[in-house]
N, C-alpha and C positions, 0 to 999 in steps of 0.2 A: 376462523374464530366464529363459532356458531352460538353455539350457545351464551345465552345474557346472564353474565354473571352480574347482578345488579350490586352484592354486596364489594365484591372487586372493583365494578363502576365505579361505586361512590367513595370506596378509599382512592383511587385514582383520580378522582374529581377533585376532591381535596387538596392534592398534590402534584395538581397539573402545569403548576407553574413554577413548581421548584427547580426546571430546566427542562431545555428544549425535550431533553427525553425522557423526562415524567411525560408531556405532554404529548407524543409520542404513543407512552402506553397506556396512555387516556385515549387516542384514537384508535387504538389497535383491539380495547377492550370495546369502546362506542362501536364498532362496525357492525356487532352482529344482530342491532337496530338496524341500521341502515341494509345488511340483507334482508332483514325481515321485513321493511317496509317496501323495499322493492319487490319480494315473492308476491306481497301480500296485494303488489297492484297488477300483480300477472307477468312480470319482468322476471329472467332469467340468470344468475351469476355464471357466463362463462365467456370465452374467449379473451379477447384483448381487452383492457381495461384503464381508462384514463382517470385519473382525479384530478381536475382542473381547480390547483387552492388547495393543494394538500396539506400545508402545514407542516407540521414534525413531520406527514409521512407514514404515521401507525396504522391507517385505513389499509394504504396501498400493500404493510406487509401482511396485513389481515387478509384482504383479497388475494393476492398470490397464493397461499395457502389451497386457494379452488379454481385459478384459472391459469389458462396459456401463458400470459404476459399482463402483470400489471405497472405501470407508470405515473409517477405522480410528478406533478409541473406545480410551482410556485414561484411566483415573483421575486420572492426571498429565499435565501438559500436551507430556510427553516430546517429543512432535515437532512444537511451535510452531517452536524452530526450527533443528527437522534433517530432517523429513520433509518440510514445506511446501519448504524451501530444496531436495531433494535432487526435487520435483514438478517444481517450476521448470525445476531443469535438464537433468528430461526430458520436459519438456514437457505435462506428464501433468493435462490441466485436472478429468479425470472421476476423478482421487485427492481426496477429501477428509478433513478429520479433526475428531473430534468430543471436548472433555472431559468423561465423564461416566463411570458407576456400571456394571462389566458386570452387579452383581446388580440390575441398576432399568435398563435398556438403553431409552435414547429413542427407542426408534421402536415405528412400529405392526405388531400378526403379521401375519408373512407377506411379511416385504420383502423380505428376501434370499434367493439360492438356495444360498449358500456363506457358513458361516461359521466363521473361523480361531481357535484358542487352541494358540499355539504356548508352553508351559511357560510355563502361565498358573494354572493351577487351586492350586498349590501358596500363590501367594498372594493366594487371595481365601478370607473370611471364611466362606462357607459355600458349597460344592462345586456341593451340590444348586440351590440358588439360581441360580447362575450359569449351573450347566446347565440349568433349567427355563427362566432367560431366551435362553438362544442356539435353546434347542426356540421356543420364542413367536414366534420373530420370522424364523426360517425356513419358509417355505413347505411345500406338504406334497411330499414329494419330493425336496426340499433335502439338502445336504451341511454336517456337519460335520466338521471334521481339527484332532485332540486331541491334543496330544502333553505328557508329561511328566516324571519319572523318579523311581525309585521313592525316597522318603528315606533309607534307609538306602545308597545306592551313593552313590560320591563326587559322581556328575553331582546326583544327587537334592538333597545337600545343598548345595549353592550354595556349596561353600569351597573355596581354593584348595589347590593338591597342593603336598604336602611334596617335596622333593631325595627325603630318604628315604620312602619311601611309609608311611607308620603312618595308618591312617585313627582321627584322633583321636577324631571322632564316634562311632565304635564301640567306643573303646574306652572313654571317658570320658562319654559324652554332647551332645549339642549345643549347650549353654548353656557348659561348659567350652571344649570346642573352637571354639566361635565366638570367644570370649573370648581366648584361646591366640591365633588367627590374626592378630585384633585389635593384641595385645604385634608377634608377629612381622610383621606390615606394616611398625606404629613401628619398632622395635626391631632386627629381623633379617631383612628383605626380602630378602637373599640366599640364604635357609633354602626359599624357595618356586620354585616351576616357572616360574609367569607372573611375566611384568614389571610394568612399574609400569600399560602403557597395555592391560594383558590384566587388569587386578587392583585391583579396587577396595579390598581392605583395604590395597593400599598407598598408591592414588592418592589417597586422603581422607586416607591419615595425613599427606601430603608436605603435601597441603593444612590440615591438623590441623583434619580434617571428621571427628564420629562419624558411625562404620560403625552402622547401623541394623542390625537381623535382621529379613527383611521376609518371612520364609517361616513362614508358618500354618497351612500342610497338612502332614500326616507320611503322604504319599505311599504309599501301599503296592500292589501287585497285588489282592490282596482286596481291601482299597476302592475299588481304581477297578471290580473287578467289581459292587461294588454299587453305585457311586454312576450305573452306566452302567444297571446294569437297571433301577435304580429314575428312571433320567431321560424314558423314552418316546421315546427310540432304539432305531433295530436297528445292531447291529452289523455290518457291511459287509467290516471287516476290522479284522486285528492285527498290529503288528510290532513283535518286540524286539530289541535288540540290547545283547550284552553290552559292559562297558568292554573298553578295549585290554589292562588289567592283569591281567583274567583269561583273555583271550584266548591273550595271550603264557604265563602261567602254566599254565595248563591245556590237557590234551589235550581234544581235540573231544568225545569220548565220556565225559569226567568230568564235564564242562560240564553236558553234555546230565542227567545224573542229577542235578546238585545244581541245576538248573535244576526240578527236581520239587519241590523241596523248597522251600515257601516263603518262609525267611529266609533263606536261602542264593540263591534271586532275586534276594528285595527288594535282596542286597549286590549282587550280578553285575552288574542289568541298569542298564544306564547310561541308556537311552531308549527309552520304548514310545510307538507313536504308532496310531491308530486311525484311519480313514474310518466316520462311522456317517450312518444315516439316518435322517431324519423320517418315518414312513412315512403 
């Protein structure tokens, strides 16, 4: 899956949540960003391929498509079955997927030459961990493609966007505003941007399922500087990209300055993604 069909994206953004395997083929359509970010840091799509945090699983059957072996591991059994069903019907026999721990990752060093953590690290238990397992189990020479965003910008915190934009999180805290978005699912689903099948604090209310908080990292630019130095990666590359709402808000050249300025990032950048290596 190469080519970015953006208009297919965003009908599948839409309706990523209408089950496990809509979301699925919201991963399978997102992948051919995530090759293009990795070409574009000098990293190569081929051989063995791990997604550590796959999800539904749609990446892993997008990468098969172009390599030896790809395999996706999740803690959840997310794509019993939306990845397997979405393998199927592309025919994709060298997709497999695995339930297990990415901090305790089942295999042996050195088996893959690629492997994925697409806004994954935000909710595992300890950063380092997870990174010292994706370095084990890569070869030497191998690729990884990190992508996350930082807590404080709206992407970072996992909540849906107000009609009116007031980012609660910053203004109240995140135990508050999780809480807040919680009422407004039940309560005022009107009040938010995404629909029912883009929005899980509403699609669990309509189901009157509790919304979990599953995010355990508080993301920042300086910690991801350190938790990358201290992992036994080289850095290969870096991309960031601000949201849309300061984009539109702001001149290119204001940007750029409060882009120096570390909280004022952490608010901006809606998604940093990295190519690093084993060396």
């Amino acid at each position: 899956m190469r080519a970015i069909d953006a208009t297919a994206l965003a009908a599948a953004a839409e309706a990523r949540f209408r089950s496990e395997y809509h979301y699925a083929v919201f991963e399978y359509l997102r992948s051919a960003k995530v090759v293009a970010a990795l070409e574009r840091g000098g990293g190569v799509l081929q051989g063995r391929v791990l997604d550590s945090g796959c999800g539904g699983g749609g990446t892993i059957v997008s990468l098969a498509e172009e390599v030896e072996c790809a395999v996706g591991l999740d803690l959840d059994a997310r794509f019993r079955q939306a990845g397997t069903r979405l393998a199927a019907e592309k025919g994709r026999r060298n997709a497999c997927f695995v339930q297990g721990d990415g901090l305790a990752l089942p295999f042996a060093g050195g088996s893959f030459d690629l492997v994925l953590s697409h806004s994954v690290i935000e909710h595992v238990r300890s950063v380092d961990q997870y990174l010292s397992e994706c370095h084990r189990v890569l070869r030497q020479g191998g690729l990884m493609y990190l992508s996350t965003a930082p807590y404080l910008s709206f992407a970072g915190a996992h909540l849906p966007r107000l009609r009116v934009p007031v980012p609660l999180h910053l203004l109240f805290g995140r135990r508050l505003a999780f809480n807040a978005f919680c009422w407004l699912g039940r309560r005022a689903p009107w009040a938010l941007v995404e629909g029912r099948e883009a929005n899980t604090f509403i699609s669990l209310a309509e189901r009157e399922q509790a919304k979990h908080d599953d995010l355990l990292q508080k993301v920042t630019m300086r910690r991801l500087a350190h938790w990358l130095r201290d992992s036994g990666f080289r850095r290969l590359s870096q991309e960031t990209t601000v949201t849309g709402f300061f984009r539109r808000a702001l001149p290119a050249a204001a940007r750029r300055r409060l882009e120096r300025t570390p909280i004022a990032r952490d608010v901006m950048i809606g998604h940093v993604q990295f190519v690093l290596e084993k060396p």
